[in-house]
Steps between C-alpha positions, in 0.01 A plus 500: 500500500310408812188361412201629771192332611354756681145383552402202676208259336306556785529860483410484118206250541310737793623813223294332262208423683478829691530656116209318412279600808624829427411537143132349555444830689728773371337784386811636249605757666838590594701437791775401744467172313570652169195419347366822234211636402355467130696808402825464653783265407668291800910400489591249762900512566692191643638747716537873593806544281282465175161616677758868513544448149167445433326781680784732336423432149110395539360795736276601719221375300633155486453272842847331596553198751812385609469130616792574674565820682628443852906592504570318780336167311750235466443421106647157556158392743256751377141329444214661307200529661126431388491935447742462285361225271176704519731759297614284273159407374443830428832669341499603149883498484736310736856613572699199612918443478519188395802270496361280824500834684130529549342173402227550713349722279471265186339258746215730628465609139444158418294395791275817373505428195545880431545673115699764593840624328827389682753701497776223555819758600784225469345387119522845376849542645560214236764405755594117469629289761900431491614109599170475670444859688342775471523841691123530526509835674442697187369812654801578590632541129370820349508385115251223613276721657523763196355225342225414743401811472443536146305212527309593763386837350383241177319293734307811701449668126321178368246458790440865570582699162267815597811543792788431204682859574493470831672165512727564193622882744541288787725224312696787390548635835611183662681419194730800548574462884608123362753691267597737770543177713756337209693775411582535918659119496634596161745735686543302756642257299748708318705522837423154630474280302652159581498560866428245733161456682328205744094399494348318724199431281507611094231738548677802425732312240358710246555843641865402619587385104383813364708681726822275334564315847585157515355226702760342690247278713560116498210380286407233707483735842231770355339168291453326824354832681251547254370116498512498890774207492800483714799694412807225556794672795733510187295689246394729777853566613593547093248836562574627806861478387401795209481682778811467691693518202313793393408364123190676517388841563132463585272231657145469385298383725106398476365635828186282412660128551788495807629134599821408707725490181357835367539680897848339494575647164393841590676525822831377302443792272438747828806368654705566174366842446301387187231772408099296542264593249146363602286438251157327492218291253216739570461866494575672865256701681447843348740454171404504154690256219697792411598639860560148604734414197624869557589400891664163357720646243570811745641227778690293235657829419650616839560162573711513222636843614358626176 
């Protein structure tokens, strides 16, 4: 698990102090900063991934702010801003992953000193880190995000109950395109499973077990990727060798962090003919959770000649 400061102390410290200008002249009302009004609840989302999930299962009536929504953001150097502590102060319910992934959020909720209800994705995965890691990229498993939503629709039921229907129709909804989600790497796997793939990153780790494929990646290559350390010339020939010797159908490969080992990796896996499947932290432009895990599992597929 890669462990990610994301926010400067200077950048926190003029957060904080803008927050404090702000809120000795806000007048309540909601937003681009996420603040609400008395009568309508406010979720702030680490990211756009879980701001989706939010706005699917909360509504219309509910305002949602994604502290980070830009797809072409680099998670790895992202910095909140002062707007974005602003919306912090004000959330009812926070959406966060959890596992180191988003740290920056626990810090502006401490620095507001806010009372919402976190949502921590990674502790209700109940996933537990193995010899010191953890695959912290949870929304990428669809059991943990089952999960997040059911606790989600508790969470909207308790501070709004008059809108308990609404929330408990939408969990449903989303809950079933989860299912529908499942039972496609279900069937996946019954044909693949045990087949070979490469990461560069364990983003999609998740997804790619589901589907019964194997991680043939040396640990310390996509380890080193994701902590921004130097991959060594003989652990980064160990993985473009996968390729040459063709012990892996599919490379995944997070278009969001590139390097020299990760563009030398992914020409090796051009050169050998290996099918790319790009994947990414944060929701694309113009997708939804379930048309952009749709996309993911539909490009795993044909990679997979499926």
């Amino acid at each position: 698990m890669k462990t990610r400061t994301l926010v400067s102390t200077l950048a926190l410290s003029a957060a904080a102090a803008v927050t404090l200008a702000l809120a000795g002249c806000s007048t309540g009302s909601a937003g681009a900063s996420g603040g609400r009004t008395s009568d309508t609840l406010s979720v702030v989302a680490s990211t756009n991934v879980y701001g989706d999930i939010g706005q699917s299962i909360a509504g219309d009536a509910v305002t949602v702010t994604s502290i980070m929504s830009d797809p072409a953001q680099d998670p790895h150097s992202f910095e909140a801003s002062a707007q974005s502590q602003l919306a912090i102060s004000k959330a009812d319910i926070v959406i966060e992953n959890g596992g180191g992934y988003d740290d920056f959020m626990d810090t502006m909720l401490a620095s507001s000193k806010s009372k919402a209800t976190v949502l921590n994705a990674v502790d209700i995965s109940g996933k537990k880190a193995v010899d010191g890691q953890l695959n912290e990229h949870v929304w990428y498993d669809f059991p943990t995000m089952q999960k997040l939503t059911d606790r989600l629709v508790s969470a909207l039921t308790e501070a709004d109950p008059a809108q308990a229907t609404t929330f408990a129709k939408n969990g449903q909804a989303f809950a079933a395109e989860l299912t529908a989600l499942e039972a496609r790497t279900a069937e996946l796997k019954k044909t693949h499973a045990g087949e070979g793939a490469a990461i560069t990153e364990p983003v999609p780790l998740y997804l790619l077990e589901a589907i019964g494929l194997v991680d043939k990646t040396p640990a310390a290559f996509s380890e080193a990727i994701e902590a921004g350390t130097d991959v060594s010339p003989a652990v980064l020939k160990k993985t473009v060798d996968l390729f040459d010797s063709k012990a892996v159908k599919l490379l995944a490969y997070n278009e969001q962090t590139s390097g020299p080992e990760t563009e030398r990796v992914l020409s090796a896996a051009k050169k050998a003919g290996v099918a790319i499947v790009p994947v990414t932290e944060t929701l694309p432009s113009g997708k939804d959770y379930d048309s952009w895990m749709t996309g993911n599992i539909d490009a795993v597929a044909k990679a997979l000649g499926a």
